[in-house]
MIGULUM-276421 format. One line per field, with one value per residue (C-alpha): x, y, z; residue number from 1. Coordinates in nm, 3 decimals, m for minus. Example, Ala and Ser with C-alpha at 12.3 -4.5 7.8 and 13.67 -1.06 7.14 Angstrom:
BEGIN
east 1.230_1.367
north m0.450_m0.106
up 0.780_0.714
k 1_2
! end
This chain:
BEGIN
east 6.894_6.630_6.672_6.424_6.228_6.290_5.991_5.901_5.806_6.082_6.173_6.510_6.630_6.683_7.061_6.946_6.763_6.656_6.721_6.444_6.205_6.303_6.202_6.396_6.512_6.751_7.066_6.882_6.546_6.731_6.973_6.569_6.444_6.688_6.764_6.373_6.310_6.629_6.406_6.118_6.284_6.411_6.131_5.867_6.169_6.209_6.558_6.690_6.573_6.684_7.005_7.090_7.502_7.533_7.867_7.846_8.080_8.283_8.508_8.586_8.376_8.084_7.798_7.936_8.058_7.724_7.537_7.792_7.709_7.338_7.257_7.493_7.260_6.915_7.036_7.047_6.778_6.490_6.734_6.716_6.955_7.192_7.553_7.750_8.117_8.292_8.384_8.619_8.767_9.120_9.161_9.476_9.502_9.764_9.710_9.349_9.205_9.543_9.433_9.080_9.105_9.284_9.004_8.787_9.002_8.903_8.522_8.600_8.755_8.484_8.179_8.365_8.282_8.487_8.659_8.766_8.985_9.027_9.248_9.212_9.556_9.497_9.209_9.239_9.677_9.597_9.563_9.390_9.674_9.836_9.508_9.541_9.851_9.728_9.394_9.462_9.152_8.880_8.711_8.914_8.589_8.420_8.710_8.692_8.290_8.281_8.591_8.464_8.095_8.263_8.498_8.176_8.056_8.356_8.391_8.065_8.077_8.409_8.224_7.894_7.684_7.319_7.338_7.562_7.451_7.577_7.572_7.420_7.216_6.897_7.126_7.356_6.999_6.872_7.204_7.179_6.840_6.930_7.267_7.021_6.758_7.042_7.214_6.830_6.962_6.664_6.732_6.916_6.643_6.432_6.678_6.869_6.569_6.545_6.608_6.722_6.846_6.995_6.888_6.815_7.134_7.304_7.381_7.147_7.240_7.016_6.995_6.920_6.986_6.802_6.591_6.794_7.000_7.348_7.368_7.157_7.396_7.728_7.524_7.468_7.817_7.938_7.724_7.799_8.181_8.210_8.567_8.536_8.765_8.663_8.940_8.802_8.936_9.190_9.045_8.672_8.686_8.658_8.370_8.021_7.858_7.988_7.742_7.474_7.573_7.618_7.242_7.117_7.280_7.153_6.788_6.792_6.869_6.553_6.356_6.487_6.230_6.363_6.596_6.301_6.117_6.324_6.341_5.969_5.980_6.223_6.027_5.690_5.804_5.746_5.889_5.727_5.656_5.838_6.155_6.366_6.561_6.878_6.811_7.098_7.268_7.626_7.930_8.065_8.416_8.443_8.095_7.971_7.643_7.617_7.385_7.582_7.730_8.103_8.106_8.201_8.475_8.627_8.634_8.793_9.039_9.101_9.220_9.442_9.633_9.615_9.784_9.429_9.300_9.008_8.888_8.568_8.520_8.336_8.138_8.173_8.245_8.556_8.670_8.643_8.888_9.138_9.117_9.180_9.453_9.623_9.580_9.761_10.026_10.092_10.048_10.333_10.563_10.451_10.552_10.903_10.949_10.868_11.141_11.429_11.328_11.368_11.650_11.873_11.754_11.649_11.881_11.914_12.139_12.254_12.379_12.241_12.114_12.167_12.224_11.919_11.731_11.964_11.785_11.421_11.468_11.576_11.227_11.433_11.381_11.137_11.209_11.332_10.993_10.847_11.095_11.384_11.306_11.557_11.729_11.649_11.266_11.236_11.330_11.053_10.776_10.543_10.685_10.895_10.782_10.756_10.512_10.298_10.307_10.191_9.943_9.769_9.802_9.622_9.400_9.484_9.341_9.089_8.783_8.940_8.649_8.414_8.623_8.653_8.295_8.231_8.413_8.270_7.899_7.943_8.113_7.890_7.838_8.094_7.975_8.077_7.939_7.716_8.020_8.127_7.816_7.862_8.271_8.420_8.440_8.402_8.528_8.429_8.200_7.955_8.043_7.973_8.120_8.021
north 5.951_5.813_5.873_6.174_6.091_6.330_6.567_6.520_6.105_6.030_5.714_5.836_5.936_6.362_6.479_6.847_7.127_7.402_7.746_7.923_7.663_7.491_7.134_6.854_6.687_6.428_6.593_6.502_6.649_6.918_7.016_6.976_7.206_7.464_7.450_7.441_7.778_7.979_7.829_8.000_8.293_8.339_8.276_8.462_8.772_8.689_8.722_8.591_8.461_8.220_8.288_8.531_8.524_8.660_8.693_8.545_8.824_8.530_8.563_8.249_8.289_8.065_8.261_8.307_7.971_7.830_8.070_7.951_7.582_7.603_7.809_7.542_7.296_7.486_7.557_7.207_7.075_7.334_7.435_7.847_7.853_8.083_8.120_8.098_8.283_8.404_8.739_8.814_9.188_9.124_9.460_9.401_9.256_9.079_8.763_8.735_8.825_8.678_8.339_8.336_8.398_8.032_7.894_8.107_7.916_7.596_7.686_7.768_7.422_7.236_7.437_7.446_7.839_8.062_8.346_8.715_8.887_9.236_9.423_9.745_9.812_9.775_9.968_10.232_10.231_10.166_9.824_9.798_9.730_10.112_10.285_10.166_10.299_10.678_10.647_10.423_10.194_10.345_10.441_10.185_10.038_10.271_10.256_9.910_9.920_10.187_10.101_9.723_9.831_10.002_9.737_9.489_9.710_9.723_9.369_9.285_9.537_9.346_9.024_9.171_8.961_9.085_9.079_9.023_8.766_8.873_8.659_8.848_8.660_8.720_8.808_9.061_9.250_9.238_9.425_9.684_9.758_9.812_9.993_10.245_10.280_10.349_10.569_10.734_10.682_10.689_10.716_10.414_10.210_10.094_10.056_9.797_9.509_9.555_9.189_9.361_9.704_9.867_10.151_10.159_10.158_9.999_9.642_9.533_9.295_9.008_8.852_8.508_8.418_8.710_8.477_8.240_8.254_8.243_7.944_7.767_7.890_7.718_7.409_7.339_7.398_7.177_6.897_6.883_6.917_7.239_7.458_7.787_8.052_8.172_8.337_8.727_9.000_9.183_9.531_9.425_9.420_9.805_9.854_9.960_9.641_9.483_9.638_9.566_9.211_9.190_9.353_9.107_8.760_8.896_8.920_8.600_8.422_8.541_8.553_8.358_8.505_8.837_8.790_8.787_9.055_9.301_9.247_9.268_9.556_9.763_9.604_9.766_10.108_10.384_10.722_11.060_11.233_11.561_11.414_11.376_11.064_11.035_10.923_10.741_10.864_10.882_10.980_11.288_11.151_10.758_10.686_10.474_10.441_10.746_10.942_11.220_11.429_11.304_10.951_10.886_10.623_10.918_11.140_10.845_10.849_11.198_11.202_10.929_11.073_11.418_11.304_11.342_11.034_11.192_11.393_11.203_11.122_11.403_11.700_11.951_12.199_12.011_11.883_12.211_12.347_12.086_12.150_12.486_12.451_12.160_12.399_12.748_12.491_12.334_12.727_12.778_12.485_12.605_12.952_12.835_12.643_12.890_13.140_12.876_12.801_13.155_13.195_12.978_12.997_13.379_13.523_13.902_13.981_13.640_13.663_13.477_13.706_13.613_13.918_14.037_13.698_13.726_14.071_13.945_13.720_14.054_14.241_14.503_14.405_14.214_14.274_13.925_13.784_13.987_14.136_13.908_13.643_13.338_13.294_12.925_12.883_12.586_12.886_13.110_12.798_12.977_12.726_12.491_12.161_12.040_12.343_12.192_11.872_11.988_12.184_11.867_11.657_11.878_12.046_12.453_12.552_12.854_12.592_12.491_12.667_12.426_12.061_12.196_12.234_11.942_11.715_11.902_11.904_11.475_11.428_11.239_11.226_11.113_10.791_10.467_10.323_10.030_9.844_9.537_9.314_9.102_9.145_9.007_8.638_8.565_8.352_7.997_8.123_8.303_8.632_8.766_8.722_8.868
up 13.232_13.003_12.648_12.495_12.179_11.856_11.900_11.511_11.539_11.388_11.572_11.686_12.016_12.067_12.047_12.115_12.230_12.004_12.149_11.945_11.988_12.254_12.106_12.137_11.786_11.647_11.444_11.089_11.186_11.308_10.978_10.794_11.020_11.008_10.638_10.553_10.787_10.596_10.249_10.376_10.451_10.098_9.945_10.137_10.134_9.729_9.802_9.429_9.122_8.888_8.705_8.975_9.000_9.396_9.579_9.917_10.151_10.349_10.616_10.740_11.049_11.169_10.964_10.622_10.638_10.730_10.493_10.211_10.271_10.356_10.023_9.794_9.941_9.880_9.569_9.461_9.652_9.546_9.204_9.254_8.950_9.139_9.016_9.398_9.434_9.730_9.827_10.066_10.211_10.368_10.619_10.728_11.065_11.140_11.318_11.246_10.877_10.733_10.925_10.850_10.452_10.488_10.583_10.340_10.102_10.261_10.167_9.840_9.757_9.955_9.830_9.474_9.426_9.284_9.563_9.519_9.752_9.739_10.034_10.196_10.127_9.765_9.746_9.984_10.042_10.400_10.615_10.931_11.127_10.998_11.037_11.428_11.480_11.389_11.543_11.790_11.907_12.029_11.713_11.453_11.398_11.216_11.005_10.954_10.876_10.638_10.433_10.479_10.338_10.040_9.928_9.913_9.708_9.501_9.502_9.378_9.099_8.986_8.988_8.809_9.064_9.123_9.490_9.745_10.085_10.421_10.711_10.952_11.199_11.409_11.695_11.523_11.382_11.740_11.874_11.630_11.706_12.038_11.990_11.738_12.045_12.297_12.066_11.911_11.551_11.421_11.056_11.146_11.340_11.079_10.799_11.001_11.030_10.638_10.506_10.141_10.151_9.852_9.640_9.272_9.080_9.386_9.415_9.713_10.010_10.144_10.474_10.434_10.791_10.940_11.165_11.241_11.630_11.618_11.889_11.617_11.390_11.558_11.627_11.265_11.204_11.506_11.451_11.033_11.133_10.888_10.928_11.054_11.130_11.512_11.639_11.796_11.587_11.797_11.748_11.841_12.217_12.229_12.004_12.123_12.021_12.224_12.481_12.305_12.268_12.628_12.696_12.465_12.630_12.958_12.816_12.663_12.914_13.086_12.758_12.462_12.214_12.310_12.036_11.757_11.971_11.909_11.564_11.527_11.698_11.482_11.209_11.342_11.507_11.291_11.234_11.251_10.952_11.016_11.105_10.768_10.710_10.478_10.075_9.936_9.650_9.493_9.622_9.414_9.464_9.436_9.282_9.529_9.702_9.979_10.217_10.153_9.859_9.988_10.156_10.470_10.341_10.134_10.435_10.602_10.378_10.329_10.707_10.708_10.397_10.503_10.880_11.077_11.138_11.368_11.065_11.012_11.420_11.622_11.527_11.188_11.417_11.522_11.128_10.988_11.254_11.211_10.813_10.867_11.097_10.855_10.603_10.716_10.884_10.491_10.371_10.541_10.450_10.074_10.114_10.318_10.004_9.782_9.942_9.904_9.545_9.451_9.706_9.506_9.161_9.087_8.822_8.774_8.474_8.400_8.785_9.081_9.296_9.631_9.784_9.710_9.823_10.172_10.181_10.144_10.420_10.657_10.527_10.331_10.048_9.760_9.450_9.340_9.408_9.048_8.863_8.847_8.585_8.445_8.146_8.207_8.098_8.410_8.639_8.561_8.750_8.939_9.217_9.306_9.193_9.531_9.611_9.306_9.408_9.755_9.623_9.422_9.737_9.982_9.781_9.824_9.506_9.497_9.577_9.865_10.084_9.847_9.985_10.324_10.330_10.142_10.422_10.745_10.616_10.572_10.929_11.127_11.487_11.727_11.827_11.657_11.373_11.321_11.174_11.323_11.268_10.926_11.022_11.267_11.404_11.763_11.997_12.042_11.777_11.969_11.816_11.473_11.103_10.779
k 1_2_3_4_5_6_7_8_9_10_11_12_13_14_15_16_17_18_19_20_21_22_23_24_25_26_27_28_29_30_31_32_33_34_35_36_37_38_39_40_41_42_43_44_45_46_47_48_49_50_51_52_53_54_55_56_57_58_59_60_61_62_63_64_65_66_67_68_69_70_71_72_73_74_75_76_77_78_79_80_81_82_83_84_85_86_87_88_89_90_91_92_93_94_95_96_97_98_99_100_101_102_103_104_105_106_107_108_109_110_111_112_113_114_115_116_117_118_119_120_121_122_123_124_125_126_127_128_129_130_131_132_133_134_135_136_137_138_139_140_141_142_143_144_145_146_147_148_149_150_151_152_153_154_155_156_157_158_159_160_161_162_163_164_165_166_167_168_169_170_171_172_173_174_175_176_177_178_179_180_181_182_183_184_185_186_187_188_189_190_191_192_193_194_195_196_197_198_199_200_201_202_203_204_205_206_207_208_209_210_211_212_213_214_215_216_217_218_219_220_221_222_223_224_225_226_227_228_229_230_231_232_233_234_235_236_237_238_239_240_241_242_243_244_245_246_247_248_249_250_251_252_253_254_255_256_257_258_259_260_261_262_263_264_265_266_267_268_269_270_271_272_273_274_275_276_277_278_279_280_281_282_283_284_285_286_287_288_289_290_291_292_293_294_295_296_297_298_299_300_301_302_303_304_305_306_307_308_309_310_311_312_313_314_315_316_317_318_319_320_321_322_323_324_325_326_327_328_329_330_331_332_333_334_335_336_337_338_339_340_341_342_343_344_345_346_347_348_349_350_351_352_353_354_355_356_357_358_359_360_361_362_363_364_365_366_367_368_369_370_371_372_373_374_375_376_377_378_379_380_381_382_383_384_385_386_387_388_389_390_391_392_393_394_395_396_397_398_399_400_401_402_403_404_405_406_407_408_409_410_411_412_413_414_415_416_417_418_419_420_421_422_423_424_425_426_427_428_429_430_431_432_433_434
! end
């Protein structure tokens, strides 16, 4: 087969075949070419200005790991002035994000940029691989996403950087279009083709490699022999996107542009002005950026450590029954305790009163419960101590009508999250990563 020409005049023969383009180019016209079209993309979005310090979210996978090296080189070819570190989230998934941070530790020592690593286990008490085992894994993702989302944010406030840089590609952008459309998320639709989202007082993320096709994506990284974690996450086969993703390979193998199609399109579609869209705002619990006055990491959370993991999955309807089942069910554990407390402890005439506690318990009678106090002042607790301590944890104070409709009002629909794009790395690298 005859040699093919580099398409640019270069002189040299062609070593590939663009997939967005389609034109055929030698390896160094191609790196130009798809460094110089990520340039233009930062600096037609504005994406940073000089001095900037931005966290780059890396998890080992193809994108961050391209997006890590491609911005160390713009920023010494065209001098930005940008102060590069790495931030990584470790979930805690045995056998896969304990593998990959090695190799975001690989990037940091090649790309000489400073790395954070902050765990879910540190900052929310739970790991990925516990959270699974009480919700099992048909909705661990949304887990995953929203604590994930969070901890960025957490991370970057830490670091004091003035953005953070996701790796999310033309293709990921292009699924969640389409997972929006099939799902009619509509506050959703728009939000997600956004190259800088953010709100004031928030720390906003950029998408530097919004345009660019993931294929183009593992070429780069194949043909300048860069390390990358690509390894499938083991949780990821039963998310939603994973629909999507196989829509979207089906499509563009009819229609490659399809890919940049779509994104036009949920660039260009518009939304009616009587339907009303979410403002962010603060989370009245952890602090953190929200669409809601409680956010949905902290009713997340509030399920796991309160034993129902499906708190934040499904309708309000659904929550606020479960909350008030959990909470007669630990009414009565408080009250049991209660019982034995004074059981064993009242005093009546510097003399335990048993009897009369035996007699409670047969419904004849109650006076020990008011008018037998202690000689001993720790006797005279409204409670046990355990009962207090139960109390703090689940929250059955007199504004426990206020939490329970704090949490139910913030529950979203039952369908996943658009969480796994920007997470997870795929296999043979065709998948996604932060």
């Amino acid at each position: 087969m005859p040699a093919v020409p580099c398409k640019t005049g270069c002189g040299k023969n062609a070593m590939l075949k663009r997939p967005k383009t389609g034109d055929a180019l030698c390896k160094e016209c191609f790196f130009w070419a798809f460094e110089t079209e990520i340039h233009f993309t930062i600096t037609k979005g504005e994406l940073f200005k000089s001095g900037d310090s931005v966290a780059v979210a890396a998890s080992g996978g193809k994108d961050s790991t391209v997006l890590a090296h491609v911005l160390k080189t713009l920023n010494n070819r065209y001098g930005y002035g940008l102060d590069l570190m790495l931030l990584s989230i470790d979930e805690g998934i045995t056998g896969y994000r304990d593998d990959s941070l090695e190799t975001v530790k690989r990037n940091r020592d090649d790309y000489e940029m400073n790395l954070k690593i902050l765990s879910y286990k540190d900052l929310y008490g739970w790991t990925m691989d516990e959270i699974v085992a009480q919700i099992g894994r048909k909705n661990n993702c949304t887990f995953c996403g929203v604590f994930r989302r969070q901890a960025l944010d957490r991370g970057a406030a830490m670091l004091n950087v003035k953005c953070i840089a996701t790796g999310h590609n033309a293709d990921d952008i292009a699924e969640t279009v389409l997972m929006n459309v099939l799902r009619g998320d509509i506050a959703r639709l728009k939000r997600c083709t956004a190259i800088t989202t953010g709100s004031e007082g928030t720390i906003p993320r950029v998408k530097p490699l919004k345009y660019t096709y993931e294929k183009e994506i593992v070429m780069y990284a194949h043909y300048k022999k860069l390390v990358y974690f690509s390894t499938e996450c083991v949780f990821a086969p039963n998310a939603y996107r994973g629909h999507a993703r196989a829509l979207l390979k089906d499509l563009e193998k009819i229609r490659p542009s399809c890919i940049m199609d779509i994104i036009y399109s949920g660039e260009t579609l518009s939304v009616k002005e009587e339907v009303s869209l979410p403002t962010l705002r603060v989370c009245s619990r952890c602090k953190f950026v929200s669409s809601q006055e409680v956010c949905k990491a902290c009713v997340l959370l509030e399920g796991l450590n309160k034993g129902l993991p499906k708190l934040g999955i499904g309708k309000s309807s659904k929550a606020k029954k479960m909350l008030e089942e959990y909470n007669a069910k630990q009414k009565t554990e408080i009250d049991k305790l209660n019982y034995e407390f004074k059981k064993n402890n009242c005093v009546s005439k510097g003399k335990v009163c048993k009897s009369k506690c035996n007699d409670i318990s047969n419904g004849k009678n109650d006076e020990c419960n008011d008018n037998c106090k202690s000689d001993k002042p720790e006797l005279n607790l409204p409670a046990n101590p355990k009962i207090n301590k139960l109390l703090e944890e689940y929250g059955l104070f007199d504004d426990n009508q206020e939490q329970t409709s704090d949490i139910t009002k913030n529950v979203n629909s039952d369908l996943e999250e658009n969480t796994c794009a920007g997470a997870c790395s795929g296999v043979d690298g065709f998948s996604i990563a932060f």
